[in-house]
MDTraj code that builds the backbone (N, CA, C; nanometers):
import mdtraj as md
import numpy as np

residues = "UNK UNK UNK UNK UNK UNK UNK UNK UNK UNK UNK UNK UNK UNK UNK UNK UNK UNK UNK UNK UNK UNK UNK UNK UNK UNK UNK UNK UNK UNK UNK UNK UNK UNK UNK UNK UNK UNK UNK UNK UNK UNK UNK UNK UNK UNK UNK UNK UNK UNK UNK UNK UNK UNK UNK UNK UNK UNK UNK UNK UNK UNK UNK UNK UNK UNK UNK UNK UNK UNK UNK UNK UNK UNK UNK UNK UNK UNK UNK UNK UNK UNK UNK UNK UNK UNK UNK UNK UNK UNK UNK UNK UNK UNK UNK UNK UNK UNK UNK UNK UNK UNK UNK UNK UNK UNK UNK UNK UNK UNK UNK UNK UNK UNK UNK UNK UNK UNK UNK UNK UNK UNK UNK UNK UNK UNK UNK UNK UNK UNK UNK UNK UNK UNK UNK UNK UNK UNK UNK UNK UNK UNK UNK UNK UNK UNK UNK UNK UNK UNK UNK UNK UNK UNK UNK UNK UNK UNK UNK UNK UNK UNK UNK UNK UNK UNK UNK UNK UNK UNK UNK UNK UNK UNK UNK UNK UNK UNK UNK UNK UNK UNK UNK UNK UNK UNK UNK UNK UNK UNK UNK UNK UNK UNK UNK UNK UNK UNK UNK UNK UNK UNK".split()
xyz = np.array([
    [3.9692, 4.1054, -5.9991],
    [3.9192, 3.9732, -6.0324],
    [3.9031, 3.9518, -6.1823],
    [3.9352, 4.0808, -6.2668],
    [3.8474, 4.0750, -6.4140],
    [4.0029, 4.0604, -6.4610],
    [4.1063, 4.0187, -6.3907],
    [4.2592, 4.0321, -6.4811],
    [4.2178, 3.9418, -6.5551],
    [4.1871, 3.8160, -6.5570],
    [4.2031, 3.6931, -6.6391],
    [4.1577, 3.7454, -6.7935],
    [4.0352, 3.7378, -6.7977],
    [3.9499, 3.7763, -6.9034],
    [4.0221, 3.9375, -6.9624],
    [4.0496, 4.0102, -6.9273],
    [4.1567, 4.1388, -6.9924],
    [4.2507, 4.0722, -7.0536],
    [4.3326, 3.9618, -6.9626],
    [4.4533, 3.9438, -7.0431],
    [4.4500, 3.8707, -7.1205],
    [4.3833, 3.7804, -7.1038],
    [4.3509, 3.6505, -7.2076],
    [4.2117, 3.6237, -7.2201],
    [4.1009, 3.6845, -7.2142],
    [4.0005, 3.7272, -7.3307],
    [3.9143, 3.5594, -7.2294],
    [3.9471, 3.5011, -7.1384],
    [3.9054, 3.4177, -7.0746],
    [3.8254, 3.4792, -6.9147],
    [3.7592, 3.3679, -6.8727],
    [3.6614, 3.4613, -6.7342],
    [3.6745, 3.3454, -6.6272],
    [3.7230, 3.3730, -6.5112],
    [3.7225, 3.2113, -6.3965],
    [3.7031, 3.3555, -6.2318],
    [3.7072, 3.2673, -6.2055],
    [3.7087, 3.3475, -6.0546],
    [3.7933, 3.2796, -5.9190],
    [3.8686, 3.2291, -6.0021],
    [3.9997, 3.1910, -5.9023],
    [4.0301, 3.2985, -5.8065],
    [4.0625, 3.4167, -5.8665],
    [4.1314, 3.4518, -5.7999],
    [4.0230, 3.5373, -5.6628],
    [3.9115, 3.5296, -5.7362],
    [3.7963, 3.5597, -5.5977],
    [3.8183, 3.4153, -5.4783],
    [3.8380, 3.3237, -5.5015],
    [3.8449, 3.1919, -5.4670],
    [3.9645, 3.1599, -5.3796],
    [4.0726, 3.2369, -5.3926],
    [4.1769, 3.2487, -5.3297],
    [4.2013, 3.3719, -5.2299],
    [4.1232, 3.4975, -5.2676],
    [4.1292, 3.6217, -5.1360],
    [4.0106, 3.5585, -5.0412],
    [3.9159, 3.5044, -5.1034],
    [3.7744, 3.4626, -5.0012],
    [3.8298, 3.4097, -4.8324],
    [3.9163, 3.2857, -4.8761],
    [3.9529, 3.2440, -4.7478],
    [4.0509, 3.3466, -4.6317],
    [4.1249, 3.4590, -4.6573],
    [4.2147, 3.5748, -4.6053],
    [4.1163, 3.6365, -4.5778],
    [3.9837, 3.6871, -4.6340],
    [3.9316, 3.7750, -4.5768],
    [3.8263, 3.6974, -4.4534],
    [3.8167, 3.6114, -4.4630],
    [3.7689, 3.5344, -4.3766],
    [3.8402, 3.4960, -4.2252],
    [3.9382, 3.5466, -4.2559],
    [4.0379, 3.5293, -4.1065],
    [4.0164, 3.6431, -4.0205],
    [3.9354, 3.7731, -4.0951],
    [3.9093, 3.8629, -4.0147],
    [3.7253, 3.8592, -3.9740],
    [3.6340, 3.8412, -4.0939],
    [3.5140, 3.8572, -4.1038],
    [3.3950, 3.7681, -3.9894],
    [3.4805, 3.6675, -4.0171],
    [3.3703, 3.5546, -3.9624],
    [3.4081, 3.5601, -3.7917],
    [3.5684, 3.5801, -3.7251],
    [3.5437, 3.6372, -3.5846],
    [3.4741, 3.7339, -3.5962],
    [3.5024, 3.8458, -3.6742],
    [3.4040, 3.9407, -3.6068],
    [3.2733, 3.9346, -3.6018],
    [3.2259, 3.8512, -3.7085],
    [3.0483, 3.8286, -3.6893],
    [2.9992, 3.7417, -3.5757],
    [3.1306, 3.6298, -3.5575],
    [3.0765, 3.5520, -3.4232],
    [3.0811, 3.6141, -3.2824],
    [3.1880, 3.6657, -3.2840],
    [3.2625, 3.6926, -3.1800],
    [3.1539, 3.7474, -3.0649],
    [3.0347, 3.7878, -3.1043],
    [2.9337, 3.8588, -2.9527],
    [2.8466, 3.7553, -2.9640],
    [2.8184, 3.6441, -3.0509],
    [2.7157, 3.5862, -3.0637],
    [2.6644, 3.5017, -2.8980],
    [2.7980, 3.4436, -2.8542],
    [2.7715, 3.4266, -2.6946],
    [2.8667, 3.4929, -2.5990],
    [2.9582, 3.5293, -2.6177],
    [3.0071, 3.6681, -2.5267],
    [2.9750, 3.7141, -2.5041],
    [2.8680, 3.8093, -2.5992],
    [2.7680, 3.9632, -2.5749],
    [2.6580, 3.8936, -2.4403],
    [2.6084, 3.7636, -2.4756],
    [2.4989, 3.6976, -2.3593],
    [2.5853, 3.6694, -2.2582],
    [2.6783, 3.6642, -2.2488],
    [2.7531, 3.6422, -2.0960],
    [2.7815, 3.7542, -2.0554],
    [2.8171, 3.8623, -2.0986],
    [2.8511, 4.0066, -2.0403],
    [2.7455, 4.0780, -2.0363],
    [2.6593, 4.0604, -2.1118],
    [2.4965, 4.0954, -2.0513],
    [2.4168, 4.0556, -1.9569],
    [2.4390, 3.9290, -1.8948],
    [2.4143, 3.8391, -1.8227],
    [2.2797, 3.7880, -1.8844],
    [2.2308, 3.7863, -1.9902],
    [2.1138, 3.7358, -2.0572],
    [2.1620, 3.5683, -2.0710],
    [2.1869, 3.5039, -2.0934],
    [2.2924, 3.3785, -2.1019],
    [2.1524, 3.2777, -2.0045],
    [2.2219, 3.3377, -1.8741],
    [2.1701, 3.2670, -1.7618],
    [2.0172, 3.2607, -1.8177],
    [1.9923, 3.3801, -1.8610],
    [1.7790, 3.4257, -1.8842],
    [1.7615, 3.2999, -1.9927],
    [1.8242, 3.2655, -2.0912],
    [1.8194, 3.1902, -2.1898],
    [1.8277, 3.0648, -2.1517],
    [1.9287, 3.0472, -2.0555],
    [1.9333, 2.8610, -2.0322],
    [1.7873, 2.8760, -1.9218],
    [1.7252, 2.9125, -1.8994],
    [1.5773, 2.9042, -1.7991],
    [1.4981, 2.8412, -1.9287],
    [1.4829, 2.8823, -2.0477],
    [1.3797, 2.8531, -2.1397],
    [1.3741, 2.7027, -2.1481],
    [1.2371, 2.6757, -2.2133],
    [1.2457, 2.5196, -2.2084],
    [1.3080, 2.4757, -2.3381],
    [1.4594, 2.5441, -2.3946],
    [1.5181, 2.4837, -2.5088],
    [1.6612, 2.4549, -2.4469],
    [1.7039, 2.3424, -2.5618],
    [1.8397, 2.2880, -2.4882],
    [1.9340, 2.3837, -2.5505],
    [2.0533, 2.3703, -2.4481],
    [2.1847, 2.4475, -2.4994],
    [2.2547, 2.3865, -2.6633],
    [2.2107, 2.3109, -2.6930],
    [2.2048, 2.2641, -2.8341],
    [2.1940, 2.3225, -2.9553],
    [2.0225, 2.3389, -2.9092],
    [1.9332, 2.4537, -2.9843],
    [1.9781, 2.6059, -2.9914],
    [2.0096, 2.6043, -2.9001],
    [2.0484, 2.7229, -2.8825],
    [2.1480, 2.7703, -2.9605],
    [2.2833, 2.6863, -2.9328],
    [2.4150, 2.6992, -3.0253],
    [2.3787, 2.6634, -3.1421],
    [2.3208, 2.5593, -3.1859],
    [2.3216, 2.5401, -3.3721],
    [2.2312, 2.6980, -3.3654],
    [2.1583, 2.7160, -3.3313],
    [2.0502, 2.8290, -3.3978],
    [2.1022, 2.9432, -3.4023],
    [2.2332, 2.9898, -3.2688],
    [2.3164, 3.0720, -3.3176],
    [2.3883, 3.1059, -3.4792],
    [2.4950, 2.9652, -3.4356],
    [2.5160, 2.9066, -3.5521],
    [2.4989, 2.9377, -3.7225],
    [2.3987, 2.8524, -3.7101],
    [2.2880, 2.8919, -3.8435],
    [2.2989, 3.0124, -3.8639],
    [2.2687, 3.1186, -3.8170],
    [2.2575, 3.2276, -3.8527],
    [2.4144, 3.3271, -3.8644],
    [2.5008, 3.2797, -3.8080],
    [2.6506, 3.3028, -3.8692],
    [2.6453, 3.2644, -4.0047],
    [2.6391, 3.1304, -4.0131],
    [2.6402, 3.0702, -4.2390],
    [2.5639, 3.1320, -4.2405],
    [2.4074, 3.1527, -4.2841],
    [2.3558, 3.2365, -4.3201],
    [2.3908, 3.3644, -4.4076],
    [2.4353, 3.4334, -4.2922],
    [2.4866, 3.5759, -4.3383],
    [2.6535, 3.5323, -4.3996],
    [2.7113, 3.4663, -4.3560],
    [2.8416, 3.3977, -4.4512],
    [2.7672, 3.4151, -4.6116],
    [2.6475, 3.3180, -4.5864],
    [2.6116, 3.3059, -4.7650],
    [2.5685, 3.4041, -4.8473],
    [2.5046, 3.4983, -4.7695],
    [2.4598, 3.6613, -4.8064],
    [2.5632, 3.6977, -4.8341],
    [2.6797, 3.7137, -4.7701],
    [2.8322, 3.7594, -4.7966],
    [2.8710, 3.7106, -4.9813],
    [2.8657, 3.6046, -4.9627],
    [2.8959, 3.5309, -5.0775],
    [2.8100, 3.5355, -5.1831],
    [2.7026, 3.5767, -5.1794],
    [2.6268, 3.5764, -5.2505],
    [2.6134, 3.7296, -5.3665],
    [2.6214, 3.8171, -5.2550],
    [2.7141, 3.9722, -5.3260],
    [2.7959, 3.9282, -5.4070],
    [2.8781, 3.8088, -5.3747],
    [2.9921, 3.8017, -5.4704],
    [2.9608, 3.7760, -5.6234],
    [2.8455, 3.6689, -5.6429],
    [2.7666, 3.6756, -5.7874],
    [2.7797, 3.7671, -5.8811],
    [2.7491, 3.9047, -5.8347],
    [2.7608, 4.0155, -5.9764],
    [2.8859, 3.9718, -6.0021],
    [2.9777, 3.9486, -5.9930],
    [3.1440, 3.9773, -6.0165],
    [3.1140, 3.8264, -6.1364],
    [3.0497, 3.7071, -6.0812],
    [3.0276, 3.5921, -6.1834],
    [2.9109, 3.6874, -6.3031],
    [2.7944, 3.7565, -6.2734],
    [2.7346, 3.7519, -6.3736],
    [2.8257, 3.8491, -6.4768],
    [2.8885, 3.9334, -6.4169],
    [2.9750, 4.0479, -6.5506],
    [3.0776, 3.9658, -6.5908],
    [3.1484, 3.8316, -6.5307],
    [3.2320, 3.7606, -6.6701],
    [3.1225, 3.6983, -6.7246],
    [3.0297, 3.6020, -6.7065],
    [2.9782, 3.5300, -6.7959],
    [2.9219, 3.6212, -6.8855],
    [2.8619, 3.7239, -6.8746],
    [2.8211, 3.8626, -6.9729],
    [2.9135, 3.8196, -7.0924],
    [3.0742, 3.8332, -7.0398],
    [3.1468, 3.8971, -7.1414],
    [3.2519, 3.8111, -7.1711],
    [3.2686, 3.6610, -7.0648],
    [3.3607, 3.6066, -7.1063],
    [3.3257, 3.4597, -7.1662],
    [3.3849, 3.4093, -7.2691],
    [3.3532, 3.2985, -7.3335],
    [3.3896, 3.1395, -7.3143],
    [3.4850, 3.0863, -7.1983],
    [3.4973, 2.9735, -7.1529],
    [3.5051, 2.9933, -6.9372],
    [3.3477, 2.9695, -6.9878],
    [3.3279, 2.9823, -6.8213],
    [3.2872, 2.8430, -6.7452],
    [3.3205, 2.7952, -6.6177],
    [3.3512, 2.6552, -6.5995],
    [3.2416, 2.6307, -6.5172],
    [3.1366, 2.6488, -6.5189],
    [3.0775, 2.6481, -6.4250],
    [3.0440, 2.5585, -6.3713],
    [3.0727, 2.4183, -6.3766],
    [3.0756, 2.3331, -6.3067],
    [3.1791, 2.3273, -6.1835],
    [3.3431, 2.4502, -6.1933],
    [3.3906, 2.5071, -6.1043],
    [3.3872, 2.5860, -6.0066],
    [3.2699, 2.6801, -6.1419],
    [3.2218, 2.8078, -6.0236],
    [3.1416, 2.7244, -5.9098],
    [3.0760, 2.6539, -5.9471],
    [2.9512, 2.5870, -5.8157],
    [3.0324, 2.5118, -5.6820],
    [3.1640, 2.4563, -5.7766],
    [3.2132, 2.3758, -5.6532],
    [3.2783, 2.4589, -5.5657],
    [3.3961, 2.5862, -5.6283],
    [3.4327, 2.6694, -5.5835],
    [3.3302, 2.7639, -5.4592],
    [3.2074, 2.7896, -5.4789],
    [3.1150, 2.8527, -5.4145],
    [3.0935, 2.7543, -5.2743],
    [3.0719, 2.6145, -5.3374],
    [3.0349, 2.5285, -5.2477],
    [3.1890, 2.4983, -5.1504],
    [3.2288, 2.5119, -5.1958],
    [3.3877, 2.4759, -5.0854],
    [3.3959, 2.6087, -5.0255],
    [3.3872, 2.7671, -5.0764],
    [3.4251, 2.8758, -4.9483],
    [3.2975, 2.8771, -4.8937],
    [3.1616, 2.8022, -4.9090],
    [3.0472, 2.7791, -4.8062],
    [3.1361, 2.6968, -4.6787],
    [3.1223, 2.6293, -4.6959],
    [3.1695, 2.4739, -4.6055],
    [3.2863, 2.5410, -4.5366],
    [3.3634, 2.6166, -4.5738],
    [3.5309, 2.6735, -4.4891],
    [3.4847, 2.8106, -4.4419],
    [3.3747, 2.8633, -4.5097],
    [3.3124, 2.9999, -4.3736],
    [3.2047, 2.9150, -4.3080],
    [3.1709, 2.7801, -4.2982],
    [3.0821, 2.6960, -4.2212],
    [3.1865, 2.6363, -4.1122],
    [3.2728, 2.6264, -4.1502],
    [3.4076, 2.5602, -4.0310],
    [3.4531, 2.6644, -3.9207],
    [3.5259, 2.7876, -4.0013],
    [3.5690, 2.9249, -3.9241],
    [3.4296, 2.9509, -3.8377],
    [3.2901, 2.9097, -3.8833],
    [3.1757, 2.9794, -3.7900],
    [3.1669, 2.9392, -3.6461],
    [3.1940, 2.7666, -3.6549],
    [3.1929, 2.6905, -3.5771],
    [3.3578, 2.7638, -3.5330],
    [3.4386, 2.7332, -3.5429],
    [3.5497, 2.8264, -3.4712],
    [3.5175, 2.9350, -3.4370],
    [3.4407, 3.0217, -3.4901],
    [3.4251, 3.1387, -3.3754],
    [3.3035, 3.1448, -3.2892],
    [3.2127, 3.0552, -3.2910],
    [3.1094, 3.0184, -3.1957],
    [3.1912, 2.9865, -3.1015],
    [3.3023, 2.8841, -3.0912],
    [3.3445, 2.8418, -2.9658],
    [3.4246, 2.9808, -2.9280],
    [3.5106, 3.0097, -2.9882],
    [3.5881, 3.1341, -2.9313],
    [3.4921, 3.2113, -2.8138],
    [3.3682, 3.2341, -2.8955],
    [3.2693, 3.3350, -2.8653],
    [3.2211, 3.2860, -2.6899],
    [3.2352, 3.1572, -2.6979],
    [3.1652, 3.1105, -2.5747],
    [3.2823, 3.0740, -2.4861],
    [3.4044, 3.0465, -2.5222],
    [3.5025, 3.0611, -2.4122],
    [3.5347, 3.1889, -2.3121],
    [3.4974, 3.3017, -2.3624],
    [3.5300, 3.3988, -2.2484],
    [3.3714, 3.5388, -2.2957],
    [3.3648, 3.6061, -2.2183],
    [3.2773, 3.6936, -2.1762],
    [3.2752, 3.8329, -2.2923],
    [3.4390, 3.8242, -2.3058],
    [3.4540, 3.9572, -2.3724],
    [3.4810, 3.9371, -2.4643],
    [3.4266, 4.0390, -2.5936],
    [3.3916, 4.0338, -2.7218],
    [3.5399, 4.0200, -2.7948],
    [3.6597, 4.1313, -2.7419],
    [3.7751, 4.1496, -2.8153],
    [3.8428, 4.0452, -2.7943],
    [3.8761, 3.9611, -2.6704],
    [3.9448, 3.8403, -2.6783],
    [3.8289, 3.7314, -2.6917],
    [3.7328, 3.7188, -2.7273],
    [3.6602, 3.6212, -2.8333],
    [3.7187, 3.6600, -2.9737],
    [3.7570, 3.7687, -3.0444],
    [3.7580, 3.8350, -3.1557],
    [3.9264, 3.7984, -3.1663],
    [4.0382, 3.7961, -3.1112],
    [4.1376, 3.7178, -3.0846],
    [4.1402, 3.5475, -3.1066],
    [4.1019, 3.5236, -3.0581],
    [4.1171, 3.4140, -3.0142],
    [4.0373, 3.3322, -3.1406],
    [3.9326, 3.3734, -3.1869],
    [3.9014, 3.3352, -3.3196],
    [3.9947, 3.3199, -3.4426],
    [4.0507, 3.4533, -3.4905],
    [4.1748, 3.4994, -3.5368],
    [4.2866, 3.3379, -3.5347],
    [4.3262, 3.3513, -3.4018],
    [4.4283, 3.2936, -3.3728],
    [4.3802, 3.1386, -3.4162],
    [4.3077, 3.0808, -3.3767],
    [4.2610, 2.9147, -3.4235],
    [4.2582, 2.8926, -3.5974],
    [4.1811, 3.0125, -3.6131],
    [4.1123, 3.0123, -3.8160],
    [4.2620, 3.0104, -3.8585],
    [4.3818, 3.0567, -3.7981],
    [4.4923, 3.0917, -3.8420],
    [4.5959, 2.9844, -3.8746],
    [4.5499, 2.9044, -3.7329],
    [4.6555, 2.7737, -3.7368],
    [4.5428, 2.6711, -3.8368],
    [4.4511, 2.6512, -3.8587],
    [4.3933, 2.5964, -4.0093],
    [4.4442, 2.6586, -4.1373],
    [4.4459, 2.7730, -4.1901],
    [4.4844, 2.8299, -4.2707],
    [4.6563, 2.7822, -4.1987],
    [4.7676, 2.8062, -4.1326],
    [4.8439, 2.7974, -4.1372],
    [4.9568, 2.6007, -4.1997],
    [4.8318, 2.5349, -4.1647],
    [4.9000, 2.3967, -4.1750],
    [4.9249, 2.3636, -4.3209],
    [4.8284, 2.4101, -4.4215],
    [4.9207, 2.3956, -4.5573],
    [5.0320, 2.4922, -4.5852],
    [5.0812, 2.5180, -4.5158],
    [5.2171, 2.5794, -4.5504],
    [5.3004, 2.5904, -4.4953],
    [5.2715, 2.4679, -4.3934],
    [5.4108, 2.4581, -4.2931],
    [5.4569, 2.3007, -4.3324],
    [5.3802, 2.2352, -4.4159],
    [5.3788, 2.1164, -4.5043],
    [5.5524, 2.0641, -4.5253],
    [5.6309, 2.1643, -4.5648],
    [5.7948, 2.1154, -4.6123],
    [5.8682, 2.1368, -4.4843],
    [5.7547, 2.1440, -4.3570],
    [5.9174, 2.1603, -4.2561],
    [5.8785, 2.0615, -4.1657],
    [5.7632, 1.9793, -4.2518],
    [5.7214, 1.8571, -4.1425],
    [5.7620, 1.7618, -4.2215],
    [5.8520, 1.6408, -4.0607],
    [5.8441, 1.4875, -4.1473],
    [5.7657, 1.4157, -4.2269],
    [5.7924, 1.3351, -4.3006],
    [5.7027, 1.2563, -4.3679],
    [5.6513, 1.1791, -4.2972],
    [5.6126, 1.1098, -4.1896],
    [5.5857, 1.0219, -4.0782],
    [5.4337, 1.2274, -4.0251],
    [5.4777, 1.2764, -4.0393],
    [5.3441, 1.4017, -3.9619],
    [5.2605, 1.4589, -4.1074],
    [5.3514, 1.4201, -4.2011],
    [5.2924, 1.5556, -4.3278],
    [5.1831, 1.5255, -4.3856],
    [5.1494, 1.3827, -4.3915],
    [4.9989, 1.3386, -4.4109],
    [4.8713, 1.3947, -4.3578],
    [4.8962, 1.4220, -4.2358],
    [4.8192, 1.4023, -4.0581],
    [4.8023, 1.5639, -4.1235],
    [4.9050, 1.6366, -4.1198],
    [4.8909, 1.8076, -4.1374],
    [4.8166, 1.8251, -4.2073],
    [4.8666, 1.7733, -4.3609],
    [4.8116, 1.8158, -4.4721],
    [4.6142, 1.7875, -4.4583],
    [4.5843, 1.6565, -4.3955],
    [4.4674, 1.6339, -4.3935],
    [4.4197, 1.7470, -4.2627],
    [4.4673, 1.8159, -4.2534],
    [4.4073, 1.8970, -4.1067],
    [4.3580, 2.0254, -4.1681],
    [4.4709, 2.0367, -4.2821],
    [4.4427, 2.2139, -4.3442],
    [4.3336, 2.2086, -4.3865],
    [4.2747, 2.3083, -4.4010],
    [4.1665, 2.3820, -4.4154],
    [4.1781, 2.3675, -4.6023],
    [4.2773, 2.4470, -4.6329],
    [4.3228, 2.4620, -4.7786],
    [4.3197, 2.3545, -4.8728],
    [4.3723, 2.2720, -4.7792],
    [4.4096, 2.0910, -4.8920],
    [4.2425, 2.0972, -4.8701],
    [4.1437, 2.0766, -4.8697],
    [4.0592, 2.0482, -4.8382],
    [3.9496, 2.1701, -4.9928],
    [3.9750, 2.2517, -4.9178],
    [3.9149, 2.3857, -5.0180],
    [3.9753, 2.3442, -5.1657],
    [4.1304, 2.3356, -5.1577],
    [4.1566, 2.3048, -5.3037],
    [4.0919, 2.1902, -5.4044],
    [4.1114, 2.0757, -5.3080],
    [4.0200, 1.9555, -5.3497],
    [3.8817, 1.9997, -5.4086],
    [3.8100, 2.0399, -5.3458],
    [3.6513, 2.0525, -5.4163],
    [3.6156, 2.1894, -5.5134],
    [3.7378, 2.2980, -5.5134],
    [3.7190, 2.4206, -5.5936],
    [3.8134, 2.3467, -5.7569],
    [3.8985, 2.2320, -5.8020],
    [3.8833, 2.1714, -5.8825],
    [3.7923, 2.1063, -5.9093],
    [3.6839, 2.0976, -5.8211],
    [3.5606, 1.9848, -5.8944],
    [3.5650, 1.8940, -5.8613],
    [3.6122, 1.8233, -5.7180],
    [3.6374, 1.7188, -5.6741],
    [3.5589, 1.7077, -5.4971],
    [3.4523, 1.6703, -5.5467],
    [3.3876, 1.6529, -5.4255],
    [3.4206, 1.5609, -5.3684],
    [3.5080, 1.5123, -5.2941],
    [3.5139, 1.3690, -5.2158],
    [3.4354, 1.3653, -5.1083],
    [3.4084, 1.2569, -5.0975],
    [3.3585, 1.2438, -4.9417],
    [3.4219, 1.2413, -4.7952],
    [3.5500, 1.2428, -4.8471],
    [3.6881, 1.2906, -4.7221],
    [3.6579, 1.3814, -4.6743],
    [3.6681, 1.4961, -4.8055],
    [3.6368, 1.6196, -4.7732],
    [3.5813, 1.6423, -4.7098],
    [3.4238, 1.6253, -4.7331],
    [3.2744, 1.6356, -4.6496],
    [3.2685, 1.6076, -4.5141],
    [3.3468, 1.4902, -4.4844],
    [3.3699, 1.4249, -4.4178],
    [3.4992, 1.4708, -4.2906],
    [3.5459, 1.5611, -4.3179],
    [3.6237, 1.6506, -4.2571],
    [3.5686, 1.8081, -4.2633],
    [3.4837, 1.8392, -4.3249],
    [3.4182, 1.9717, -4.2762],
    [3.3063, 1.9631, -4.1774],
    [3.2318, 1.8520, -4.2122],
    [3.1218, 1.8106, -4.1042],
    [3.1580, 1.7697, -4.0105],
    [3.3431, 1.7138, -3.9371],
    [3.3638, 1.6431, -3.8220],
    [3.4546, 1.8049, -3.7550],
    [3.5022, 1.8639, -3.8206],
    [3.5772, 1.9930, -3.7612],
    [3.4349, 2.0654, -3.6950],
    [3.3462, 2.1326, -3.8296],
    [3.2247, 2.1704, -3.7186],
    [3.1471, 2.1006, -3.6264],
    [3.0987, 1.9875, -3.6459],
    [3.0494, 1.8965, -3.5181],
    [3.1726, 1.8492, -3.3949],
    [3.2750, 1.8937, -3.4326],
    [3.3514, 1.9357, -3.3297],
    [3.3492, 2.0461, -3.1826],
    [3.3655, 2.1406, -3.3087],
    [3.3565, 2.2433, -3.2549],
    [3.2312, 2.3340, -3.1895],
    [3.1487, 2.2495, -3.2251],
    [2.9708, 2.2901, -3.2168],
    [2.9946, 2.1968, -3.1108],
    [3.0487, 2.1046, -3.0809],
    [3.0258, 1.9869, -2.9557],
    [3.1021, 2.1129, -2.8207],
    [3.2298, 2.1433, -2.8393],
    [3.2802, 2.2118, -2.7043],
    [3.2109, 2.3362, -2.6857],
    [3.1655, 2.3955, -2.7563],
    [3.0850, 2.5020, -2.7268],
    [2.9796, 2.4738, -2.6542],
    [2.8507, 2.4234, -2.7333],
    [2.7650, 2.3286, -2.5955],
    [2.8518, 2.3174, -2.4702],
    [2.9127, 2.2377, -2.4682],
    [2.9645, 2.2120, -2.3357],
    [2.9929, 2.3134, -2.2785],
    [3.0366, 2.4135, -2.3609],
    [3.0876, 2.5432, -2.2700],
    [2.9480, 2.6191, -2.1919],
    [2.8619, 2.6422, -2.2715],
    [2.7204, 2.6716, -2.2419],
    [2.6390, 2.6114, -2.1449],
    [2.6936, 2.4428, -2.1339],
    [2.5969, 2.4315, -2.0619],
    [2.6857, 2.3954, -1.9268],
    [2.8653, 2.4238, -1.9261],
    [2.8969, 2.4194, -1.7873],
    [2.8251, 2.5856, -1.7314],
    [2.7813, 2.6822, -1.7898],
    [2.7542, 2.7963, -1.7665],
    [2.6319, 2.7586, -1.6753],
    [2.5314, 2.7279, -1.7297],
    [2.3938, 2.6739, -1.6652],
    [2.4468, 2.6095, -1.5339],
    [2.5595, 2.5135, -1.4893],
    [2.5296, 2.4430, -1.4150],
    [2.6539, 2.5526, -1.3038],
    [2.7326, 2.6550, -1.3433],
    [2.8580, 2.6993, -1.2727],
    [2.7232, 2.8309, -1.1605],
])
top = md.Topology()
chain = top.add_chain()
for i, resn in enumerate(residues, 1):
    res = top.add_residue(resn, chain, resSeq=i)
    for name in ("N", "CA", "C"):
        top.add_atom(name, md.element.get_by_symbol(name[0]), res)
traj = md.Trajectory(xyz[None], top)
């Protein structure tokens, strides 16, 4: 991460900014992946929908605590910012924040993707699959961009994960953006519930 500033005496963390989302195709299934699988193959699930809280509560509060530890993740990442600003002399930090704030929001999306994974089937390894496989086709749509018509390439491009991350790690908060990270997870936080609470009623 320290190439920049070696070679050219400059400090950014791009290139932390660009492995963040790859390692995330493995990390965030695996942190979700038992969060409701492990309660269905335990049969604790059923013990939980008895309480007087809704399957709602339940899933955001899962949830929550996936970002959470996402941000602990990310937050380790800091020393790597405090030893350039130490030593390097045009630091952007009005980038670094947005950059931080955009791989929040895209390990806040993948969470909600692997919450649902987690609650579609019982077992941990094909929850841990199947996570994989979804985070993949997000990460995959900016770069299948030149083999789609122009009549689809709009529709794609607004789907990726990436067009999205790139936008706000230049410093460009739109409200599109926002506006597509908050409707992918309230998406995906919506079929999960449902999955949970056809459980209660199956």
């Amino acid at each position: 991460f320290t190439t920049t500033f070696f070679l050219y005496g400059q400090s950014d963390l791009r290139t932390l900014f660009n492995i963040v989302p790859l390692v995330y195709l493995f990390f965030i299934p695996g942190i979700t992946m038992g969060l409701i699988s492990r309660e269905k193959g335990l049969g604790t699930i059923e013990i939980i929908s008895t309480l007087p809280i809704d399957d709602r509560d339940i899933v955001v509060g899962k949830y929550l605590s996936a970002v959470a530890l996402i941000a602990i993740a990310l937050l380790t990442t800091s020393l790597h910012f405090i030893t350039l600003s130490s030593f390097g002399n045009s630091i952007d930090y009005g980038a670094v924040f947005t950059g931080y704030l955009g791989l929040l929001l895209v390990g806040s999306v993948y969470a909600s993707v692997g919450m649902f994974s987690s609650a579609v089937t019982d077992n941990q390894v094909i929850s841990f699959i199947v996570g994989i496989a979804i985070i993949f086709v997000f990460w995959l749509f900016d770069k299948v961009l030149i083999f789609m018509p122009d009549l689809l390439a709009g529709t794609i491009q607004y789907l990726s994960v990436e067009y999205h991350l790139s936008n706000i790690s230049r410093g460009v908060i739109d409200t599109r953006n926002l506006i597509y990270f908050g409707s992918v997870i309230g998406f995906f936080l919506f079929l999960t519930t449902r999955l949970v609470e056809s459980r209660r009623w199956s």
